[in-house]
C-alpha positions in Angstrom: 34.1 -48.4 78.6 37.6 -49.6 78.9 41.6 -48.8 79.6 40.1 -45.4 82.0 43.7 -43.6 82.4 43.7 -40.7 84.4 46.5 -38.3 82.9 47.7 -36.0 85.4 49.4 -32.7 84.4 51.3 -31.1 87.5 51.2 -27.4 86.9 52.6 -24.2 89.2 49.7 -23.0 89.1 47.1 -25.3 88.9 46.7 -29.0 88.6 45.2 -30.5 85.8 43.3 -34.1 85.4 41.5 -35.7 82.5 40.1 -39.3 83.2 40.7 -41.3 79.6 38.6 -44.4 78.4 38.2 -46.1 74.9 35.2 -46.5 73.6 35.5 -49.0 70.4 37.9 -47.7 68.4 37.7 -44.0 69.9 39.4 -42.3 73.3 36.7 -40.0 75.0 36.9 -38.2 77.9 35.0 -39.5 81.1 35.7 -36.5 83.2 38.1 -33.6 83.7 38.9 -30.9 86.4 41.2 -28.5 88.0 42.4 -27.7 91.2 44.7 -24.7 92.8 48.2 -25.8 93.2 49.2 -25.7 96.9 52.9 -26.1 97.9 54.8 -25.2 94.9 56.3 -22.5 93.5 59.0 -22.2 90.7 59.1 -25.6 90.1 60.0 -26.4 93.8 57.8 -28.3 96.3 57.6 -26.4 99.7 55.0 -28.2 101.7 54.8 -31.5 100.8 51.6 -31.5 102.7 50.0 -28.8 101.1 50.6 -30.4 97.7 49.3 -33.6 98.8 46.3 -31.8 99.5 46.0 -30.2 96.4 46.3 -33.8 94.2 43.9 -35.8 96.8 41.7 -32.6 96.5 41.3 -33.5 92.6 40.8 -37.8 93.3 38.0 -36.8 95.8 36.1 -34.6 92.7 36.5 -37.8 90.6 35.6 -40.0 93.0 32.4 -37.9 93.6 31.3 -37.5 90.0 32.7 -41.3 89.1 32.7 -43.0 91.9 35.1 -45.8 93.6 38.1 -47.2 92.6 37.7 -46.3 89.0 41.4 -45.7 87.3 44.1 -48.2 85.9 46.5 -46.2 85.3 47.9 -42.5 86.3 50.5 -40.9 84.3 51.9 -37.4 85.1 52.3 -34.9 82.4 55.7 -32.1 83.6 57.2 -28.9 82.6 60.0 -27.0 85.0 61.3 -24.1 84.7 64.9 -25.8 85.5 64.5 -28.9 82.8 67.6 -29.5 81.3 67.1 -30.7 77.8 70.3 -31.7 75.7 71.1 -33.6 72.9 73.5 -36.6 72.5 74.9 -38.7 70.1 77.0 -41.9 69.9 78.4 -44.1 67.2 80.4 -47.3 66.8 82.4 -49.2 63.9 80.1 -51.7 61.9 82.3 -55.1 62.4 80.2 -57.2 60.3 79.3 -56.8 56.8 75.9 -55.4 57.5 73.9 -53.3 61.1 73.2 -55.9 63.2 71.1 -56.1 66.2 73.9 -55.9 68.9 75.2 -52.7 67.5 72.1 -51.1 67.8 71.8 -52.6 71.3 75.2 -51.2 72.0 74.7 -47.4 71.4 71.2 -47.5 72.7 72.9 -48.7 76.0 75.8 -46.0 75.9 73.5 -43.2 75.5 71.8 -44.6 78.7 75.3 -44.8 80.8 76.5 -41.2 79.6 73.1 -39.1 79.8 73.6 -38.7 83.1 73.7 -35.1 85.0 74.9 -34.5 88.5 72.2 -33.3 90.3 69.3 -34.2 88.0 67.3 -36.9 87.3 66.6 -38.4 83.6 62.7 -38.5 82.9 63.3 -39.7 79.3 65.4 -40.5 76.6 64.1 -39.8 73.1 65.7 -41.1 69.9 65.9 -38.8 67.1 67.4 -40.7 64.5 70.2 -43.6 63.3 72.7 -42.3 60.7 75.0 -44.8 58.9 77.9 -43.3 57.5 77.4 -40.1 58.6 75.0 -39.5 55.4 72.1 -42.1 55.5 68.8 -41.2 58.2 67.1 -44.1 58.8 64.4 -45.2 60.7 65.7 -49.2 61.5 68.8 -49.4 60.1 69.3 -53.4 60.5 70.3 -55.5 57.4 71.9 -52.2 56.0 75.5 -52.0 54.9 77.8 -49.1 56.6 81.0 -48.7 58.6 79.8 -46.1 60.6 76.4 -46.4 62.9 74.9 -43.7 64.8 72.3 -42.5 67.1 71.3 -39.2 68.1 68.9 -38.6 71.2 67.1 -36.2 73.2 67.7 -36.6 76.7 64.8 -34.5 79.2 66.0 -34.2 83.1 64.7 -33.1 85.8 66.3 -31.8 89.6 66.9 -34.8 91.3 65.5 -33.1 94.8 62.4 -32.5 92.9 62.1 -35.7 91.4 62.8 -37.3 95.1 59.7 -35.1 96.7 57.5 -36.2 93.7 58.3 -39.6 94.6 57.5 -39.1 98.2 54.3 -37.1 97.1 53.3 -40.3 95.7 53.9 -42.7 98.2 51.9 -40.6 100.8 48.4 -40.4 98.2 49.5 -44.3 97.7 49.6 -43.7 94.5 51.4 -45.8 91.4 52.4 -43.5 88.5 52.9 -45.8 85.4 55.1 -43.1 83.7 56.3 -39.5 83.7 56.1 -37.5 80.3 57.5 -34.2 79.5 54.7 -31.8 78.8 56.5 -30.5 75.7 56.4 -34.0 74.0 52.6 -34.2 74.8 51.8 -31.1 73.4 54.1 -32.2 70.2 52.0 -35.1 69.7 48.9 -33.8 69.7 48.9 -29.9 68.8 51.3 -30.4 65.7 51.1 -33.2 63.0 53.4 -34.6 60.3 53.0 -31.8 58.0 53.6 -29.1 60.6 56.4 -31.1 61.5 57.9 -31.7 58.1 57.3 -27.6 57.2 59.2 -26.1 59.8 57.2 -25.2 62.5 58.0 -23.6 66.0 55.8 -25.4 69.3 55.4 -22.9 72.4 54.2 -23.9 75.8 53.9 -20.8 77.9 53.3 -21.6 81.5 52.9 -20.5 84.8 56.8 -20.4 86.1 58.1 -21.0 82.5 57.7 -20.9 78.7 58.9 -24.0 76.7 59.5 -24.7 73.0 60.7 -27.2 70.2 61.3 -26.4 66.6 60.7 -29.5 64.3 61.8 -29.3 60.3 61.6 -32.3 58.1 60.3 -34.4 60.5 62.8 -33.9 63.1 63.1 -31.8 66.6 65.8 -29.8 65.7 66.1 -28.3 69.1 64.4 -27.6 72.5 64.6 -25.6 75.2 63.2 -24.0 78.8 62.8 -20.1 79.2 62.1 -19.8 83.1 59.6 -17.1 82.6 55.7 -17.8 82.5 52.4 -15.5 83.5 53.4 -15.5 87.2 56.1 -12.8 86.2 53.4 -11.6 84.1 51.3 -11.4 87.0 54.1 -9.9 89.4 55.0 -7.2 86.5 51.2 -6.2 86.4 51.2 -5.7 90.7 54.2 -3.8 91.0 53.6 -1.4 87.8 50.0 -0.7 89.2 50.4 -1.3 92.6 48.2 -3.7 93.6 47.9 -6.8 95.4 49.0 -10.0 93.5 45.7 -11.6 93.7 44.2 -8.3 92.1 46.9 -8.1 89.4 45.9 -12.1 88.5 42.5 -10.9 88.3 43.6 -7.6 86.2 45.2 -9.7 83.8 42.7 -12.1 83.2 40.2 -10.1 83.2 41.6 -6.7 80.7 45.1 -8.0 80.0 45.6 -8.1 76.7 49.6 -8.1 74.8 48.9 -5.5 72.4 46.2 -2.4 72.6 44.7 -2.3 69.6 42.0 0.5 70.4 44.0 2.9 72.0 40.7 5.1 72.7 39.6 2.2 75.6 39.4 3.9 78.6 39.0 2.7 82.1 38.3 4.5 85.2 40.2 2.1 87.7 43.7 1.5 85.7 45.7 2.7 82.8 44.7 0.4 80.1 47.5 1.6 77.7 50.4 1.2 80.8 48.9 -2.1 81.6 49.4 -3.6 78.3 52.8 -2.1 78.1 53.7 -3.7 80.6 52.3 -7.3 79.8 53.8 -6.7 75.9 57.7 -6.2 77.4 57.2 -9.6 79.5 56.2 -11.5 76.6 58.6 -9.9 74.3 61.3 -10.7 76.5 60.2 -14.8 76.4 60.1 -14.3 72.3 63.2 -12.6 72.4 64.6 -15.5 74.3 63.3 -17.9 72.1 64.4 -16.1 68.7 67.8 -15.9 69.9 68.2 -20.2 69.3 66.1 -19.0 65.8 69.1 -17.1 65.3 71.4 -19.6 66.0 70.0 -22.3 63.8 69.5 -19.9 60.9 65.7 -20.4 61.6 64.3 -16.9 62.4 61.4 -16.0 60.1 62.0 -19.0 58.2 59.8 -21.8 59.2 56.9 -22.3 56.8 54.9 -24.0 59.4 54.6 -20.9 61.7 54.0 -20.6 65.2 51.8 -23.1 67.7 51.4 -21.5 71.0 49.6 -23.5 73.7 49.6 -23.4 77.7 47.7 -21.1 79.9 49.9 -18.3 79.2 48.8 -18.6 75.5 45.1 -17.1 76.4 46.0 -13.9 76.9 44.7 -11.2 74.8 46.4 -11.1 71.1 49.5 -13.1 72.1 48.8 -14.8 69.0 49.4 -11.2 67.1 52.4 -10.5 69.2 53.6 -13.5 68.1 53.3 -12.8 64.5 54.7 -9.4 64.9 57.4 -10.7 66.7 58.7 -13.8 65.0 57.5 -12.4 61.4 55.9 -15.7 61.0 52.2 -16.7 60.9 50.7 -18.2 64.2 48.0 -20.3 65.4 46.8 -21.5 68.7 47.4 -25.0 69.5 44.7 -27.5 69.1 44.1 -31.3 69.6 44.9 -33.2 66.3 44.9 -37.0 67.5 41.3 -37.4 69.2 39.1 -33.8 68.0 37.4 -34.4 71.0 34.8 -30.9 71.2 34.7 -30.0 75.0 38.9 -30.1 75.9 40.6 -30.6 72.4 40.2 -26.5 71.9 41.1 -25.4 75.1 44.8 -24.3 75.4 44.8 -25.1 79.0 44.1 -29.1 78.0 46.6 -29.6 75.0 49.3 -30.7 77.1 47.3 -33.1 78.9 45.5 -34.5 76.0 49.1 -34.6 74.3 50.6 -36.9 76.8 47.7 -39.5 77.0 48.2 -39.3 72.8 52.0 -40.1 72.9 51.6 -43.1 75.7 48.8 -44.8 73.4 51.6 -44.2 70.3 54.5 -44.8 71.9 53.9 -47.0 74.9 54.8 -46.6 78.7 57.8 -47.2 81.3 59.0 -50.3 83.2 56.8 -49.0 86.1 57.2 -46.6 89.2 58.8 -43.4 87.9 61.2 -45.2 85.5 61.3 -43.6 82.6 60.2 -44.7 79.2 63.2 -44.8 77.1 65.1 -45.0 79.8 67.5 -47.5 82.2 65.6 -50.6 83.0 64.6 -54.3 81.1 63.5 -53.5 77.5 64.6 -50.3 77.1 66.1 -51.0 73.6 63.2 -52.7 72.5 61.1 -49.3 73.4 63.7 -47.3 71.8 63.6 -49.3 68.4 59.5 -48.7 68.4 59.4 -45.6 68.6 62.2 -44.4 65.9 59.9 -46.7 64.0 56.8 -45.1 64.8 58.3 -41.7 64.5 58.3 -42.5 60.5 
């Protein structure tokens, strides 16, 4: 065994952790668990403490199945329910007779001065493409001829104040975190290949405080974004329609939650089995209808060959997957792991996004160190952004 990576992914509801190695030519998984979050809630850290607790909780279950200082690198794996996501281009005049290096070092380095948000921190900056001339889409663009160079990226950021607490987090479980990956690009890497990509095909990561999504056609994101509403409101929805305690809603939902009643002859003495699934369908109707609406926009609704992916711990629930279908008008699957078809985790919807970011560090490599970020500010940044435009191909 070699290269063990722990890949940590830092949910509001629970924390998840797969320990990594390579085995030959092959990633398997040495061990995996989950632990309660303590401390957070919407995507805010209350008690640092607590949430120390909760990550050191998780090292001490490795340490006792693995024993000692086994790990050589820790990533974290995000979503946020406040992520900002936005898209940015810049261009320049070609002077020379032909894209040279320097003007791709130029743009590269202006997207990294104006992606900047008051308030927010930059986690990562991902190229989408180069265009020359406002026409050509190219993957390296040095050596062609153009007057007009290009570069379009996707820039994912973060509250500063919860950035700042993760850092201090860290520094109190003395713990170096090689890189931080948004979970939505994990679960891109892993839960949708080249062909879903290239079809049309619509990712959704329903979560605990929030419900994230990309749309990909011909290869390309064509957009993200952050719906801040995930199966705590679910949850919340389910104790104040029944009128229960919030631990005995969760326990309602998972137990005989389900989005759509198929049966409507089941009966149950203790609840109303046709209210409670009302009530779950309207919540996750309201996250489609969100989503649809940017559909809307791009022309995209019920048109994406490709489908639906939904993965997260939101997905589990009881014919979302239908829901889905009914709603968007387009067929849907449940994410899986593509990259490593590993049997016990790359099924599980809870696992995607965690398997997803250890698949897009091996692909696309990892940050300067700390919590820089990968495509970000810091010494060979342009190099990393030329690899994995590249790589994207």
């Amino acid at each position: 065994m070699q290269d063990l990576k722990l890949v940590l992914d830092l949910g509001n509801g629970y924390i998840k952790g797969i320990i990594f190695a390579k085995e030959g030519d092959s990633t398997v998984v040495i061990s995996k668990d989950t632990v309660k979050t303590k401390g957070m809630r919407k995507g805010k850290i209350l008690d640092v403490d607590d949430f120390v607790y909760s990550i050191r909780a998780l090292f001490e279950s490795f340490e006792k199945k693995l024993g000692g200082d086994f790990i050589d690198e820790i990533y974290v794996g995000l979503s946020h329910p406040d992520m900002k996501i936005k898209r940015i281009s810049e261009q320049k005049r070609v002077m020379n007779e032909s894209i040279q290096q320097d003007d791709m070092d130029h743009l590269t380095n202006l997207i990294s001065e104006t992606s900047g948000e008051q308030n927010y921190e930059t986690i990562k900056i991902i190229p989408v493409q180069w265009i020359i001339d406002e026409q050509m889409r190219l993957k390296d663009p040095t050596g062609m001829q153009g007057k007009k160079l290009e570069i379009t990226a996707d820039v994912f950021s973060i509250p500063k104040n919860f950035y700042n607490t993760l850092v201090e987090v860290f520094e109190k479980l003395e713990i170096d975190v090689v890189d931080i990956v948004p979970n939505l690009l994990g679960a891109s890497e892993s839960a949708i290949d080249f062909d879903d990509k290239d079809l049309g095909t619509l990712l959704i990561d329903i979560g605990n405080n929030q419900t994230s999504f990309v749309v990909y056609e011909e290869g390309f994101p064509i957009t993200y974004g952050v719906v801040p509403i995930g199966g705590e409101e679910v949850t919340k929805d389910i104790s104040i329609g029944l009128q229960v305690d919030i631990k005995d809603a969760e326990k309602i939902k998972k137990e005989k939650g389900t989005a759509l009643l198929e049966d409507q002859s089941q009966e149950d003495e203790s609840i109303d089995v046709a209210f409670l699934s009302d009530v779950i369908t309207a919540r996750y109707e309201e996250i489609f209808e969100h989503i649809n609406e940017y559909l809307v926009q791009l022309g995209k609704d019920s048109r994406l060959p490709g489908g639906v992916v939904l993965v997260g711990g939101g997905a589990k629930m009881n014919n979302v997957e239908k829901l889905s279908k009914e709603y968007f008008k387009l067929v849907t699957f449940f994410g899986k792991d593509k990259v490593y078809n590993i049997s016990d985790v790359s099924t599980k919807l809870q696992y995607i996004n965690t398997i997803g970011v250890n698949a897009w560090v091996d692909k696309y490599g990892v940050g300067s160190g700390g919590f820089s970020m990968s495509m970000g500010v810091g010494l060979g940044w342009v190099k990393k952004v030329i690899k994995y435009i590249k790589d994207m191909f």
